[in-house]
N, C-alpha and C positions, 0 to 999 in steps of 0.2 A: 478377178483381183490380181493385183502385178504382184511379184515376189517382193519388193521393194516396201510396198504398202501393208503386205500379211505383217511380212519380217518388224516391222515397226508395230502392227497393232499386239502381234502375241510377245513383244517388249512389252508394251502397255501392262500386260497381263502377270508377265514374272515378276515386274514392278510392284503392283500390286500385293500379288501372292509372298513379293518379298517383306513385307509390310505389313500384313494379315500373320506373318507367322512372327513377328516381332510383337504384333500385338498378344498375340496368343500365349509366348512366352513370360510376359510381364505379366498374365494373369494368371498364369502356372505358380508363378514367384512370390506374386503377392498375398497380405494375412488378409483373406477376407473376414475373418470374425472382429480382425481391428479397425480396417479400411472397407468396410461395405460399400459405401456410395466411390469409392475409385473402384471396385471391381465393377459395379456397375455401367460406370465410364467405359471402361477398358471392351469390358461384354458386348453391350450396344457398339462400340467401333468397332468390335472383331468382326462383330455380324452383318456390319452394315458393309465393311468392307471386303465379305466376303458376297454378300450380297450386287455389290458393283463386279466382282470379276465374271459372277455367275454371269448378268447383264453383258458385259463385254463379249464371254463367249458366245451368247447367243448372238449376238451381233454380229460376229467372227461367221460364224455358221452359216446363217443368213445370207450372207455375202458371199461366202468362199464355196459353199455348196450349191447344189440343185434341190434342198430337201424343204420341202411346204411350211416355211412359220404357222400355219394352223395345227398341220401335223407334230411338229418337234414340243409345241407348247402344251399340247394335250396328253405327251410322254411326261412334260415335264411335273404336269399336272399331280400323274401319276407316282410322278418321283416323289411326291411332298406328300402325297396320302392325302390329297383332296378328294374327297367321296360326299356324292350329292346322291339322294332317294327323295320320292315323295312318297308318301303313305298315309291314308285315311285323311286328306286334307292338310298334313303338313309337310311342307321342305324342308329337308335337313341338309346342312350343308357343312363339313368337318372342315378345315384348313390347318395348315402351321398356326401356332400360335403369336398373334400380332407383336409387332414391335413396336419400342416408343417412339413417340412424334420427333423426325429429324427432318432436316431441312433437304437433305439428301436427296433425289428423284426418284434413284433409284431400289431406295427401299419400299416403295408402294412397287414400279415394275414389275419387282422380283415376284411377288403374287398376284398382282391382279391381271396380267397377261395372261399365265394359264388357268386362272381361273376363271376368267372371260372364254377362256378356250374350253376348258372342262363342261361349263355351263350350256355353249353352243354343242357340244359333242352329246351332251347328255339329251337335251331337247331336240335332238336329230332322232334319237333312238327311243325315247320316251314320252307319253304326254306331261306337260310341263300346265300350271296351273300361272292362270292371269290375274291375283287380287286387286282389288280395287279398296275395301278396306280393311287394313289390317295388323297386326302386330309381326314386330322382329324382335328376336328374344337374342343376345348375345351373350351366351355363354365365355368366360374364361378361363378355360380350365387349368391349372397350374400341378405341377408332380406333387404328389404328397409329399414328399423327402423334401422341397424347398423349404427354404427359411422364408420368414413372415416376411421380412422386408423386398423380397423377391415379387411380390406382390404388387403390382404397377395400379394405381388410380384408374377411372376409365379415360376418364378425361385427357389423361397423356399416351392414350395409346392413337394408332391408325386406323382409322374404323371408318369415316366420311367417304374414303375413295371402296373401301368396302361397299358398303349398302348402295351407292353408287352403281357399280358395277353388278349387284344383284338385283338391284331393282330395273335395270334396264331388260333383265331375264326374265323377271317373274311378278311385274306390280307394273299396272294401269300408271299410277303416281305414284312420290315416296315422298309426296309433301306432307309435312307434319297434321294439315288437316285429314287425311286419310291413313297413313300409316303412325301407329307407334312404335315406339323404340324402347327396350326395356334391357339391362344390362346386370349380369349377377355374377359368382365370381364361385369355381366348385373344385374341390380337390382329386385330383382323380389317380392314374397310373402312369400318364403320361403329359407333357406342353402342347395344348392344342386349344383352338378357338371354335365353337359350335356354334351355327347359324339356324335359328327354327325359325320362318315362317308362317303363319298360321291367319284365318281370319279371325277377329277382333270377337267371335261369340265363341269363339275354340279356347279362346284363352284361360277364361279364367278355371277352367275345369284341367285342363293342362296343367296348368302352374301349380295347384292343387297335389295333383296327383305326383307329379315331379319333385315336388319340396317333401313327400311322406317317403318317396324312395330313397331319393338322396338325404342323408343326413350331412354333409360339409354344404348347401348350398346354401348361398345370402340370401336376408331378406330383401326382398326390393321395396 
């Protein structure tokens, strides 16, 4: 890459970052117990626009280095505390916790690249199960300190290009005739999204056992 062309993309990037921190400002500033739904505003654009620089860099990388995009995305992986196990017939699978649906590109990128990558690194080093029918259970975990309105619908979060990309890992098909989908919502210690896979006669003995431990988890 010519100096010419870097010098302009890491402008791209201070741009940005100049902009991410304006946003971040006005959310410093403002009463969220007055204006909830504009902190909310503000949050999703902080994130999303922090989420495009993450993106630019990696691109920057890419280009400007020798270093393997399978490699760099499986560090990055690790940066976000993505952690996959399978155990006694079920996938587990932790991620950040989803964002809401923007029109954005680059908010799906920002995770499903290295989680595409995590999920190939894991099944290089581990046996990795093939369902054909089965259930996915998506967990949303949210900080116990949040306020209730903090609490996003399922519906408006990012979840389609999710199961997507897991199921091209670990499911024969993720047509609705073979796999279900089941979504609940649990308070925990930290913002995270939990993935369980399991086949369709694991279930209901799971779910069982899961809803006597956890006492914040919804009904479905």
């Amino acid at each position: 890459m010519n100096r010419n062309l870097l010098s302009r993309r890491i402008g791209e990037i201070l741009n940005n970052l100049s902009r991410l921190k304006s946003h971040i400002c006005a959310m410093d500033s403002l009463d969220i117990q007055r204006y909830p739904e504009n902190y909310e505003t503000m949050s999703t654009e902080a994130a999303l626009r922090a989420e495009k620089i993450a993106c630019q860099l990696r691109s920057l990388l890419y280009a400007s280095t020798s270093i393997p995009k399978k490699d760099y995305l499986v560090k990055a992986s690790e940066a976000h505390d993505v952690e996959i196990f399978y155990e006694d017939g079920i996938m587990t699978i932790t991620l950040p916790r989803l964002l809401p649906k923007k029109k954005q590109r680059q908010s799906s990128i920002f995770l499903l690249d290295p989680l595409h990558a995590a999920l190939e690194h894991y099944a290089a080093k581990h046996p990795v199960p093939r369902y054909r029918e089965c259930v996915v259970c998506i967990s949303h975990v949210y900080d116990h300190e949040l306020p209730d309105w903090c609490l996003l619908d399922y519906d408006n979060l990012q979840q389609k290009h999710l199961l997507d990309t897991i199921a091209l890992h670990v499911m024969i098909d993720d047509t609705g005739l073979l796999c279900d989908a089941y979504h609940t919502t649990e308070l925990g210690d930290k913002n995270c999204t939990c993935v369980y896979i399991m086949d369709k006669k694991r279930f209901p003995d799971w779910l069982a056992e899961r809803e006597n431990r956890l006492k914040s988890i919804s009904d479905f």
